[in-house]
C-alpha angles and dihedrals in degrees: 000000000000119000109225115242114273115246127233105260086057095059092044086059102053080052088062101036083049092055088040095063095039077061111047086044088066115170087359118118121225097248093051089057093045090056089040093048106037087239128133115256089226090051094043083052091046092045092048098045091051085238081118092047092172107038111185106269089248099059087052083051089047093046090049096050093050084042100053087236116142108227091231090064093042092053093040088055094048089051084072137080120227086262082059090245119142120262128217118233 
């Protein structure tokens, strides 16, 4: 089975996703959230960089837990764009 190509509102997402999560791991360290979170270091570094656009839900789950996010504000900050306007699913 081939996965279609991601658009590019998708990869702009897991940009985001990816700069949501730097900033909500403060002064953390990587390595501190992977332990935290169960998830690997290598993913956490993929997730965070957007080179992992579209991350399992629950890894996301598993990120927000260790990063004290409610998933509410995390979902309604990825439905924005950068300019803060409302995207369309």
């Amino acid at each position: 089975m081939v996965r279609p190509p991601l658009t590019p509102e998708e990869r702009e997402r897991g940009r985001r996703l990816g700069a949501l999560l730097r900033e909500a791991r403060g002064t953390r360290t990587p390595a501190e959230v992977s332990a935290a979170s169960g998830v690997s270091l290598e993913a956490l570094r993929k997730i965070e960089s957007g080179r992992v656009p579209t991350p399992a839900f629950f890894t996301v789950a598993a990120l927000a837990h260790a990063l004290d996010l409610p998933l509410d504000r995390l979902t309604e900050q990825l439905g924005r764009s950068a300019d803060g306007t409302a995207l369309t699913a």
